[in-house]
DRENFI-200956 format. One record per residue (C-alpha): residue number from 0; residue in three letters; x, y, z. Coordinates in steps of 0.02 Angstrom, whole numbers, plus 32768, in hexadecimal, padded with zeros to 4 digits. Example, Ala and Ser with C-alpha at 12.3 -4.5 7.8 and 13.67 -1.06 7.14 Angstrom:
% residues 2
R   num   residuo      u      v      w
R     0       ALA   8267   7F1F   8186
R     1       SER   82AC   7FCB   8165
END
This chain:
% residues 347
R   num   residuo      u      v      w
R     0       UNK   5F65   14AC   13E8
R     1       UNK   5F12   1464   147B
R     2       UNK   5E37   149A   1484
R     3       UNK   5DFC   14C5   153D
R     4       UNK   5D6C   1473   155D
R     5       UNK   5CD2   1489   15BA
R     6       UNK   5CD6   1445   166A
R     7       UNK   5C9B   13A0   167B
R     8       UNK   5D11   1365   15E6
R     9       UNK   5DCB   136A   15D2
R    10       UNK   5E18   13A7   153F
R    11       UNK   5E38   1318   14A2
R    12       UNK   5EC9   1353   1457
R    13       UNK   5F7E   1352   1480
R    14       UNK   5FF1   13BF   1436
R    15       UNK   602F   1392   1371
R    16       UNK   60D6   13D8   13A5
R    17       UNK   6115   1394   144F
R    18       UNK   61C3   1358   1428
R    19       UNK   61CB   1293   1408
R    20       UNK   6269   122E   13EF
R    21       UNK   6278   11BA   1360
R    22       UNK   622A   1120   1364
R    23       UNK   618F   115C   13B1
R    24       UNK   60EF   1158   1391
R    25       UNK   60B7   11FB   138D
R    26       UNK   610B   124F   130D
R    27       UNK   611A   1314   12F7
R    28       UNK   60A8   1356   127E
R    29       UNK   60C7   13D6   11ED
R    30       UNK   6046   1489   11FD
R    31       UNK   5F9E   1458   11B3
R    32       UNK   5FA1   14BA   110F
R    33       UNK   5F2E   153D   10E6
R    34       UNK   5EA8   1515   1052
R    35       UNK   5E2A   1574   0FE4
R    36       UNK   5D7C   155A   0FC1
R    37       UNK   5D90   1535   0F1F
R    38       UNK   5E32   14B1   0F46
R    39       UNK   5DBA   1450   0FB7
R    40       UNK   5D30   143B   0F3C
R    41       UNK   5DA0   13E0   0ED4
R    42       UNK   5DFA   1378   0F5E
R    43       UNK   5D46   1351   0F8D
R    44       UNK   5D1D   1332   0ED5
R    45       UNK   5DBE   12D5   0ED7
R    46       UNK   5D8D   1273   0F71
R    47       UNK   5CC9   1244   0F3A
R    48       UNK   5D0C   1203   0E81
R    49       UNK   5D60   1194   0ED4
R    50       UNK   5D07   1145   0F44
R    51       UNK   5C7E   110E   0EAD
R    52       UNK   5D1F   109E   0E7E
R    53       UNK   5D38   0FF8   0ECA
R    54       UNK   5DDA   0FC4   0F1E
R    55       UNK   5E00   109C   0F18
R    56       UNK   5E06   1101   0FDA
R    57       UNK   5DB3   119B   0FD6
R    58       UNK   5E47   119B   1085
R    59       UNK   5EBB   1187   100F
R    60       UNK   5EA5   1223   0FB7
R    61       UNK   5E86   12A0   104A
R    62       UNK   5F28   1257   108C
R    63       UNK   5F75   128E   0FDE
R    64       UNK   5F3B   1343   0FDE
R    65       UNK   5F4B   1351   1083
R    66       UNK   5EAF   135D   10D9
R    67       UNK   5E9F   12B6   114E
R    68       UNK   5EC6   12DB   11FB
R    69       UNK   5E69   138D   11F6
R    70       UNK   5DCD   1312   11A4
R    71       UNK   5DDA   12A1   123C
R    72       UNK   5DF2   1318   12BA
R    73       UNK   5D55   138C   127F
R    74       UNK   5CEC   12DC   1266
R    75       UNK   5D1A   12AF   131F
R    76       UNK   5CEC   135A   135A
R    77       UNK   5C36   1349   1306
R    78       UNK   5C1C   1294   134A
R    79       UNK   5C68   12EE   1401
R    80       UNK   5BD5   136C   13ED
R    81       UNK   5B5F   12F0   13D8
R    82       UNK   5B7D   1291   146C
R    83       UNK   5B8C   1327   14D6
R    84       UNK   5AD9   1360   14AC
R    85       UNK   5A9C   12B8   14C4
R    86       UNK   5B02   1294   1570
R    87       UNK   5B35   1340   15B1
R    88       UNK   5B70   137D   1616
R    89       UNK   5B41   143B   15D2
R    90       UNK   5AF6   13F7   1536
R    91       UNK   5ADE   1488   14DF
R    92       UNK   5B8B   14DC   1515
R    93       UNK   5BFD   1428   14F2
R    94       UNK   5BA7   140D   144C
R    95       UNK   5BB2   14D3   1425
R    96       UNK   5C7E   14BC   1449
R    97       UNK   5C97   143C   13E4
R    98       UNK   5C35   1463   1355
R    99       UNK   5CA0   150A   134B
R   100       UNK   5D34   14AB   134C
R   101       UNK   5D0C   1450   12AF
R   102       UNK   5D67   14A5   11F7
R   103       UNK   5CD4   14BB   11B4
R   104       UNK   5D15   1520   113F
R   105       UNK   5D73   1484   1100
R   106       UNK   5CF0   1408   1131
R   107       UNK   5C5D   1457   10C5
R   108       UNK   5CA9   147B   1011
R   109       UNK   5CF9   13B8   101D
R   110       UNK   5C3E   136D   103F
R   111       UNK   5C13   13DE   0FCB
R   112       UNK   5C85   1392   0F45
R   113       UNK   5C68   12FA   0F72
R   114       UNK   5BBE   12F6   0F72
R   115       UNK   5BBD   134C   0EB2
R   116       UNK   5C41   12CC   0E71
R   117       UNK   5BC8   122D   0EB1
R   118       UNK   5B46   1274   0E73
R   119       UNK   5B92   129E   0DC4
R   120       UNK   5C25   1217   0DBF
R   121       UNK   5BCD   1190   0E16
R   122       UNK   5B7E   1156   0D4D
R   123       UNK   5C04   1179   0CEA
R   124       UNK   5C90   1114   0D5E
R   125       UNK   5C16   1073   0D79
R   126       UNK   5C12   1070   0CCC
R   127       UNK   5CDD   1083   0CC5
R   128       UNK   5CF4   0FF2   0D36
R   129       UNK   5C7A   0F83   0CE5
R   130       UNK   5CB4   0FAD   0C2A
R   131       UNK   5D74   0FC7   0C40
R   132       UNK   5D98   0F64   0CD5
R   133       UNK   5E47   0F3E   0CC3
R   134       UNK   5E79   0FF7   0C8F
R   135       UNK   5E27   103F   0D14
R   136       UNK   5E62   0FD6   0DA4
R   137       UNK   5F0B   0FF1   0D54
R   138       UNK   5EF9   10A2   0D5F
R   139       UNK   5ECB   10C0   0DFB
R   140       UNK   5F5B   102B   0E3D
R   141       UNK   5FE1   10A4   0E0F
R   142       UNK   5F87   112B   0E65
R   143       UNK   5F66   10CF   0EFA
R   144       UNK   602B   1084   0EEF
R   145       UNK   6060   1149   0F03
R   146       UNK   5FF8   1162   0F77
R   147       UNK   6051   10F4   1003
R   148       UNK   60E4   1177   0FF6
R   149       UNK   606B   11DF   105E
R   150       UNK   6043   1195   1107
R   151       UNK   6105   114C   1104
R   152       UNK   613F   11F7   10E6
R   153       UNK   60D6   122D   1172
R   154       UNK   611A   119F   11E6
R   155       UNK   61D7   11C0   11C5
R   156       UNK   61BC   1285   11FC
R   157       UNK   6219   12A8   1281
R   158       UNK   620A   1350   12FA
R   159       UNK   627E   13D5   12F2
R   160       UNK   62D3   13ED   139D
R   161       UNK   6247   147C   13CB
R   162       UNK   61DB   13D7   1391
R   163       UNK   6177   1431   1328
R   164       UNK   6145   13F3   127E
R   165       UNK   61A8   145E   1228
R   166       UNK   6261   1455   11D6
R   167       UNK   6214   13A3   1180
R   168       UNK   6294   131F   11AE
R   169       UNK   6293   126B   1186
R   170       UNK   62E1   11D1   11E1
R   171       UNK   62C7   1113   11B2
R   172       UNK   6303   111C   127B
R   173       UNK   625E   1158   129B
R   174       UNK   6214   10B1   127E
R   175       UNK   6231   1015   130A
R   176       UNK   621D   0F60   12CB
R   177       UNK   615E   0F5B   1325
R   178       UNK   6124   0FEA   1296
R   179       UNK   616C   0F81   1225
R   180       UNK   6123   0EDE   125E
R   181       UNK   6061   0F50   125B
R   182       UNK   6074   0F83   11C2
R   183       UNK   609F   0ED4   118C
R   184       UNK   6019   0E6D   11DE
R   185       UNK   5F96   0F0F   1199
R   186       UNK   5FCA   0EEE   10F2
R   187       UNK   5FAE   0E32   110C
R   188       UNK   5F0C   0E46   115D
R   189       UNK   5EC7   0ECC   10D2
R   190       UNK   5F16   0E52   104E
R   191       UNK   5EA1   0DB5   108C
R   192       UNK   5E04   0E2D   10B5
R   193       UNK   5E06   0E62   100D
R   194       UNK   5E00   0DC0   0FAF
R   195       UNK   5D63   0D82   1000
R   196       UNK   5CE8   0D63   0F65
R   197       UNK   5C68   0DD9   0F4F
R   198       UNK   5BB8   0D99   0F96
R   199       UNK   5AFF   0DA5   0F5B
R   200       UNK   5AA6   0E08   0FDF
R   201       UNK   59FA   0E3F   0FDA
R   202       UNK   59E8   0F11   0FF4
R   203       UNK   5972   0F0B   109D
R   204       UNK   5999   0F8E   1129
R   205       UNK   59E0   0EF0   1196
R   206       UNK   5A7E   0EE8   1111
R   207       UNK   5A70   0FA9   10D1
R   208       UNK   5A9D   0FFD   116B
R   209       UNK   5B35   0F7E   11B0
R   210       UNK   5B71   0F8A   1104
R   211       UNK   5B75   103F   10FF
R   212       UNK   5BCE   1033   11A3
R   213       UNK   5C59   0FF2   1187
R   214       UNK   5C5B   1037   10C9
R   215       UNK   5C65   10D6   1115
R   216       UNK   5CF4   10A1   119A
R   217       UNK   5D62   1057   10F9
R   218       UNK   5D4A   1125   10C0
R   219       UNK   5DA3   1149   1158
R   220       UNK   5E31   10E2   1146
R   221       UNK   5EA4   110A   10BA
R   222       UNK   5EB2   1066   1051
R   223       UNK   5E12   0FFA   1065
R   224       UNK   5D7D   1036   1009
R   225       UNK   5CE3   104C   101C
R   226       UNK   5CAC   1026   0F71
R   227       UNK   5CF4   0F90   0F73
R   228       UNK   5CB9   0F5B   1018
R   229       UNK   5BFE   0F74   0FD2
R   230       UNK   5C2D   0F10   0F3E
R   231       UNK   5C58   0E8A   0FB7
R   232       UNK   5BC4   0E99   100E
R   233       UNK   5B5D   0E79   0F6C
R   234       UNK   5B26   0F35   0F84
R   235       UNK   5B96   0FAF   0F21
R   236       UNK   5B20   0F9D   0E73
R   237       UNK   5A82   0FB6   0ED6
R   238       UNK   5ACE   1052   0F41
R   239       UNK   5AF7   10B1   0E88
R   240       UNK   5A5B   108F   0E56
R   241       UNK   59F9   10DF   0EF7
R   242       UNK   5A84   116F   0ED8
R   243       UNK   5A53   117A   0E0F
R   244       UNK   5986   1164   0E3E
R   245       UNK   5980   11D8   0EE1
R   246       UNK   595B   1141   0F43
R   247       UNK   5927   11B1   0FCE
R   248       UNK   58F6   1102   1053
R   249       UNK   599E   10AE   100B
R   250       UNK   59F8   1150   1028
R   251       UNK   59B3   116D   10D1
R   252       UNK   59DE   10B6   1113
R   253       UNK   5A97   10CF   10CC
R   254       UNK   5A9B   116F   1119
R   255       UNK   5A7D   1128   11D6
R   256       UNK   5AFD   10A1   11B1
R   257       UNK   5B7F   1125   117B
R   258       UNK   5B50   1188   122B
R   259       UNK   5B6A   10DB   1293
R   260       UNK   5C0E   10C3   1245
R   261       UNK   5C66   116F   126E
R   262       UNK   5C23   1170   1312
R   263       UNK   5C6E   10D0   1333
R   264       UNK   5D18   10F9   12BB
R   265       UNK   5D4C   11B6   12C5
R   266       UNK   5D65   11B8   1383
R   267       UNK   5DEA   1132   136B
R   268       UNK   5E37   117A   12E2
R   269       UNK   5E4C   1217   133E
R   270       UNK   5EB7   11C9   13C8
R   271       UNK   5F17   116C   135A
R   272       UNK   5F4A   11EA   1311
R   273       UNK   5F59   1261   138B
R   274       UNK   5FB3   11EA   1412
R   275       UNK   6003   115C   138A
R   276       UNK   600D   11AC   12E5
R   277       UNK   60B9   1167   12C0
R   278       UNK   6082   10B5   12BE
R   279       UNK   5FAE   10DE   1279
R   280       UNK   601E   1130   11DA
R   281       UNK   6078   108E   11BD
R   282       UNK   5FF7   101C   11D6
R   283       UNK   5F8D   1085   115D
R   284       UNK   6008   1073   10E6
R   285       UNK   6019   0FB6   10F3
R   286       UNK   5F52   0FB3   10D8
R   287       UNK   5F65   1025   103C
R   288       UNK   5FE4   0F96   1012
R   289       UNK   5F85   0F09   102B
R   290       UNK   5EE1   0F6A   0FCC
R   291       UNK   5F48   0F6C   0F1B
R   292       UNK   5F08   0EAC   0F1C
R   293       UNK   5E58   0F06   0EF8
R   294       UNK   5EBB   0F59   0E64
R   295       UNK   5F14   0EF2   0E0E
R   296       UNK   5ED9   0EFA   0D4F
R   297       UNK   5EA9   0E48   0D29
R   298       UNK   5E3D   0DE4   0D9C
R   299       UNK   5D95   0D74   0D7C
R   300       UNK   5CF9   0D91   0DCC
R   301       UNK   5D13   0D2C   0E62
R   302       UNK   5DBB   0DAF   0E83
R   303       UNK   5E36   0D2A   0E60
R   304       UNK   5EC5   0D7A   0E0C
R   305       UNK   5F14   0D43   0D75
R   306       UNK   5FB1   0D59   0D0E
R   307       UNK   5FC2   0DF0   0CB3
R   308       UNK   5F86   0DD8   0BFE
R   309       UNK   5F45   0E27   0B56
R   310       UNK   5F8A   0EBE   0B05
R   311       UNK   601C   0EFE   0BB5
R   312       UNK   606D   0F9D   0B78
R   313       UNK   5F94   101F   0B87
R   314       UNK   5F71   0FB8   0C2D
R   315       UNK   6037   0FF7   0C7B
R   316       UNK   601A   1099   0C2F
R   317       UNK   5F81   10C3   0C9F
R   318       UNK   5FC9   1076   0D2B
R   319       UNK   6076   10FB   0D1E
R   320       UNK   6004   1178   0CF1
R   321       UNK   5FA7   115B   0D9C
R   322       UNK   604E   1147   0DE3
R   323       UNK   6075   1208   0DA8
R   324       UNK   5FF1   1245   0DC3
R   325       UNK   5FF3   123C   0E83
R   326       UNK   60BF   1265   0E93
R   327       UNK   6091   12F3   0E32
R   328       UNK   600C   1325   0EB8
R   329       UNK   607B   12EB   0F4D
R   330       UNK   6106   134C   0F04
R   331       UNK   60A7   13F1   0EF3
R   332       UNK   604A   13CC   0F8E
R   333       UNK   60EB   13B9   0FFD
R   334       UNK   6131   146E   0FA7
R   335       UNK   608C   14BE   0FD2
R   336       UNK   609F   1499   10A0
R   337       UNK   6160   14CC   108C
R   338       UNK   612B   156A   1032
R   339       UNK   60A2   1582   10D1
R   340       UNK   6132   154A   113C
R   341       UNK   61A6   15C0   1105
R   342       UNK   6116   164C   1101
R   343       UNK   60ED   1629   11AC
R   344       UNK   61B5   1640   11F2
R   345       UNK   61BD   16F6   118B
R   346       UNK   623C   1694   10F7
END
């Protein structure tokens, strides 16, 4: 539903359910399910456990449970609030309207989760990866492999003929050869940016807070992660351990990066998906594609990959187990918004 807003600024959303034909880029979308308190701790947990693994998308999993587009769109609203105290006009009324527009009643018990599972997980899962390498990248490959079901599922949707996101139909019409060719050239492009070596880079606030930048804009794209962009950097060992000491001038200098990188980031997002979420869902899921290079099981330390080797049948087991895990969840999470659907018409 369209916000009014206060004069001086037009309004930054378009309807979710004008009707579009297929093909387009603006796809309808299905009624944003309603959550619990509880349910978001654990997608936040969910979310923050994640990102302490290299080559995993914390994006990745609020796009499985459902939560991405209602993070983005509260995340630009607080950036939007922001600005308009900074720039006006009617600071205190334009930053006042937006800040009420954010879910905040989503918003806080997923920071909240996320913040307990770093701060908890964070140990335990460097130690994984460092120990058990090969079973934990395989792990989290099937999950990840699953999870590209999710934005092309979202990409195929096409409107009902009220063009409202409900009824849940599904065309391979709704894609033209250009989404196609994106998604391509974004799995290509994720593919090479991804097998850079990893670098030696001192920890000094001139490589903390670009780092955290664009850490924290691989957290908003489903597929690259942030992790593993810090391990590039030759900063992901030294960020755990400011996390594990309270590293409260480490923390702080990540903290400002993280800011610098939604501002610039989340405003994007929003239009894109917003104005071309058809295509944004495809190439998402060609840089989801092109991440599994971060996952696969055996590599050397300089992320060349090698042939799989040494005892098969434990490292495929995790990897289907990943795999089911996340059907399972996209299963039950596509019954739960029919359910709501269905609720919603009086069924």
């Amino acid at each position: 539903m369209p916000i009014s807003s206060p004069a001086g600024e037009s309004s930054e959303h378009t309807s979710a359910g004008q009707p579009t034909a297929e093909g387009s880029d603006v796809a309808g979308t299905p009624e944003q399910r309603r959550t619990t308190v509880v349910g978001d701790l654990v997608r936040g947990a969910l979310i923050g456990t994640v990102e302490t693994v290299p080559g995993v998308s914390g994006g990745t999993v609020a796009l499985v449970v459902g939560i991405y587009t209602q993070l983005i769109e509260s995340a630009s609203h607080v950036v939007s609030a922001g600005r308009r105290l900074i720039t006006g006009p009617e600071r205190l009324v334009g930053m006042r309207h937006h800040l009420t527009a954010v879910r905040w009643k989503l918003v806080i018990p997923v920071l909240i989760g996320m913040a307990l599972a770093v701060f908890t997980i964070a140990g335990p899962m460097a130690d994984a990866v460092e120990n058990h390498p090969e079973a934990t990248r395989a792990a989290f490959f099937g999950m990840v492999l699953a999870s590209i079901a999710v934005p092309l599922r979202m990409a195929l949707h096409v409107p009902d003929a009220q063009g409202t996101g409900k009824g849940r139909t599904w065309s391979l019409r709704a894609l033209s050869w250009r989404h196609l060719a994106a998604g391509l050239v974004a799995a290509g492009a994720t593919f090479w940016l991804v097998s850079v070596p990893p670098a030696a880079v001192e920890a000094t606030p001139v490589t903390i807070v670009p780092a955290a930048a664009v850490a924290v804009s691989a957290l908003l794209l489903p597929g690259l992660s942030g992790s593993f962009l810090l391990l590039t950097f030759g900063l992901y060992e030294p960020t755990l351990r400011a996390v594990e000491e309270r590293d409260l001038g480490y923390l702080a200098l990540f903290a400002a990066g993280m800011v610098i990188g939604v501002i610039v980031l989340v405003k994007l997002l929003q239009w894109l998906l917003e104005h071309r979420h058809r295509i944004t869902m495809v190439v998402l899921a060609g840089v989801m594609l092109g991440a599994l290079r971060t996952l696969w099981p055996w590599q050397d330390e300089d992320r060349g990959l090698r042939a799989a080797s040494g005892d098969l049948l434990p490292i495929l087991g995790l990897a289907a187990a990943g795999f089911a895990v996340v059907t399972v969840l996209v299963i039950l999470d596509a019954r739960m918004v029919a359910k709501q659907e269905r609720q919603g018409q009086g069924v």
